[in-house]
N, C-alpha and C positions, 0 to 999 in steps of 0.2 A: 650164978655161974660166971667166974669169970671169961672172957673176949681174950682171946690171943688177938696180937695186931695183925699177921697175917688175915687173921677172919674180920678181922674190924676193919682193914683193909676193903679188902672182896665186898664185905657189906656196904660201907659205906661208896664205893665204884658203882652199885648195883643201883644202888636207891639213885644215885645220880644219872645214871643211865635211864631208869625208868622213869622220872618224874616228867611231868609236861612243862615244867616251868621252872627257872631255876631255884634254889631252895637257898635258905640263909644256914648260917651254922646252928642254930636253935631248931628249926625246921629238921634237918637232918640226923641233930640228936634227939628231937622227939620222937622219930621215926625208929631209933633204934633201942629206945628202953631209955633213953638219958644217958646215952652211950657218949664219953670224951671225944671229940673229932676233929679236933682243930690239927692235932697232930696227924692224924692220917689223911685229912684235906692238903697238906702241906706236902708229905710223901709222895700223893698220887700226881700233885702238880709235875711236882719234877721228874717223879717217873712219866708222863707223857708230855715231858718237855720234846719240843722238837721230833713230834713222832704227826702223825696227819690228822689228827686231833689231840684240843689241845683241853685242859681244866683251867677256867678261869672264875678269877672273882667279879664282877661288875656291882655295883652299887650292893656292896655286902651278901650280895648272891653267888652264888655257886653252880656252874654247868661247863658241861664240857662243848665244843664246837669247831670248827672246820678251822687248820692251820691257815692261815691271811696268803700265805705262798701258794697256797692248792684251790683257793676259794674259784679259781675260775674253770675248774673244772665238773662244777657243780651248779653252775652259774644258768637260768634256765630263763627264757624269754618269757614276759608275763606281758598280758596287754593291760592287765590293772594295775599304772604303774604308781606308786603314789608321790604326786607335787604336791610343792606348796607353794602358796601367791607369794609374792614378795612382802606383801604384811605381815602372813602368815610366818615366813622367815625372821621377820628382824624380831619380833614376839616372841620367835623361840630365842632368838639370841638376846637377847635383854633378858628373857626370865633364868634363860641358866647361867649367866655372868653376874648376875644382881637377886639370885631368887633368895628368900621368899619377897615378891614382890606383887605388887597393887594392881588394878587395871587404871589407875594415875599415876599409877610411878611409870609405867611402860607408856602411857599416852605425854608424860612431861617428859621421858627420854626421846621419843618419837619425833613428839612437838606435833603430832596429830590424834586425832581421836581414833581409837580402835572398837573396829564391831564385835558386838559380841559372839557374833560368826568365826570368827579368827579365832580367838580362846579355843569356840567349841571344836575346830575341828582338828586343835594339836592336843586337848582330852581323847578326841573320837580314834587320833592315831596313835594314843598312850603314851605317848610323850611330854606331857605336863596335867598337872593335878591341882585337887584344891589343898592348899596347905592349912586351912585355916582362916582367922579372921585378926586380922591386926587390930590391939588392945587402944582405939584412940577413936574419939567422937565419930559415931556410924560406923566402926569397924568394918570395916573394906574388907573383902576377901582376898585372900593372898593365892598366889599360885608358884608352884614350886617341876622342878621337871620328876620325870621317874627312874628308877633302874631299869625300864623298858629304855628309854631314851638314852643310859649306858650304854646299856649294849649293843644297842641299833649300832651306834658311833665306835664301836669300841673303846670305852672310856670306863676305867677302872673305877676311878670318883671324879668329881666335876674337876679337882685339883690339877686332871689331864688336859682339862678344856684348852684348843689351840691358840696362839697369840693371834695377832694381824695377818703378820707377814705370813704363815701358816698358812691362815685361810684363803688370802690371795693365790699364795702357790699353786693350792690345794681346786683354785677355781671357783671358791665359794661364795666370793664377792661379786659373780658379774649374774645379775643385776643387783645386785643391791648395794648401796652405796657402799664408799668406803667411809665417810664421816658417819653416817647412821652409827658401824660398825664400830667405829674408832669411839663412838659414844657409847655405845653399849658395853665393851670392854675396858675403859677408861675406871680404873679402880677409885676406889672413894664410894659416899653415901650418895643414893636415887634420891633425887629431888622428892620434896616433903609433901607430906599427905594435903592431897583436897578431897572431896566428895567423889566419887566417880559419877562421870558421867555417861548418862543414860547415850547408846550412840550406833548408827547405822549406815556408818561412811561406805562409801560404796572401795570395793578391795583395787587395788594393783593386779592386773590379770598376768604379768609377764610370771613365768614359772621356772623354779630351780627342781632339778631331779634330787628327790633325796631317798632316791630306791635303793637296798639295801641289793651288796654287791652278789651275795650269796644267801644260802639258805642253812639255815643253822638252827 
C-alpha cells in the first residue's frame, strides 16, 4: 500500500517522538517497513524550525530537543553534577581533534602519561569509545568520541569542533592550559606509534563543569 507523505510525515514525527534515543536514517526506515525518509526528516526540520522544539541531526542521528533560546527554562538543579579532572579534559580534547587516536598518541601530545582511569571515566560518561585497534606492531587500541558527545555539545559532526579563540571565549580553557590546547588542535599527524604504556599517574584534581545546560 502505498504512504501518502502527509502520513509518512505523522509516522515518521511519531517514531521520533517515541524513541528513547536518537535514531539514524536506516534506524527509522526500518521501523517503518523500509519506508524513504530522508525527505520527510528534511520537511519536519524546517517545519519546527524556530518553533520550542527543535529536529536535529547530531552524529548522523535524529531527535528532536529544546530550542538553545528556551533551554533555561527547563534548566533544573542537580547535585550529581558531572566534572571532569583536568586530565580527564585535555584526553577528551586530543581525542576529538585527532581521533582515531592511541593511548601514545594522547600521552606523546600530553607529554605525560595517562591513567587508565581517565579513558575509563570519559567511556563511563559516553563520550569516547573503543574504535578499534590500529594495524601496526602490538596494535594499540584506538579511541574515537560518540554521537553521545555530539550532542551533549551540540555539534552536528566533529567538523563543528570549536577553534582556540572559541574555547577561551567560551571559558573552556581555564584551567587547562592554552599550549596543551594549542597542541591538541594544531592540525597535522599525532606523533608516531610506541607501545603503550602500562600507567597510574596520579590525575590533576582542579575541575571544569561540563554539565549539560538543559535536559533534552
Amino acid at each position: 500500500m502505498t504512504q501518502s507523505m502527509d502520513d509518512l510525515l505523522r509516522a515518521v514525527e511519531a517514531t521520533l517522538f517515541a524513541a528513547e534515543q536518537p535514531l539514524t536514517v536506516e534506524q527509522i526506515s526500518n521501523h517503518l517497513g523500509q519506508a524513504e525518509v530522508r525527505s520527510a526528516l528534511v520537511q519536519l526540520q524546517a517545519h519546527y524550525q524556530g518553533r520550542g522544539v527543535l529536529l536535529v541531526e547530531r552524529g548522523k542521528r535524529w531527535h528532536f530537543e529544546t530550542a538553545p533560546d528556551l533551554a533555561h527554562l527547563l534548566r533544573r538543579e542537580k547535585e550529581d553534577v558531572r566534572r571532569l579532572s583536568r586530565a580527564a579534559t585535555e584526553v577528551l580534547a586530543i581525542v576529538a581533534y585527532h581521533e582515531p587516536v592511541s593511548r601514545a598518541e594522547i600521552e606523546a601530545i600530553r607529554g605525560v602519561q595517562t591513567a587508565k582511569g581517565t579513558l575509563d571515566v570519559l567511556m563511563e560518561a559516553g563520550w569516547v569509545r573503543v574504535a578499534g585497534r590500529r594495524e601496526v606492531p602490538g596494535r594499540p587500541v584506538i579511541y574515537a568520541t560518540t554521537p553521545d558527545f555530539l550532542a551533549h555539545f551540540g555539534l552536528g559532526s566533529l567538523r563543528e569542533l570549536p577553534g582556540l579563540e572559541e574555547l577561551r571565549a567560551a571559558g573552556l580553557l581555564d584551567p587547562v592550559d592554552d599550549e596543551m590546547i594549542e597542541t591538541a588542535l594544531r592540525p597535522g599527524k599525532v606523533p608516531g606509534e610506541d607501545e603503550e604504556a602500562a600507567a597510574d599517574a596520579a590525575e590533576d584534581c582542579d575541575d571544569v563543569d561540563l554539565s549539560p545546560e538543559d535536559d533534552r
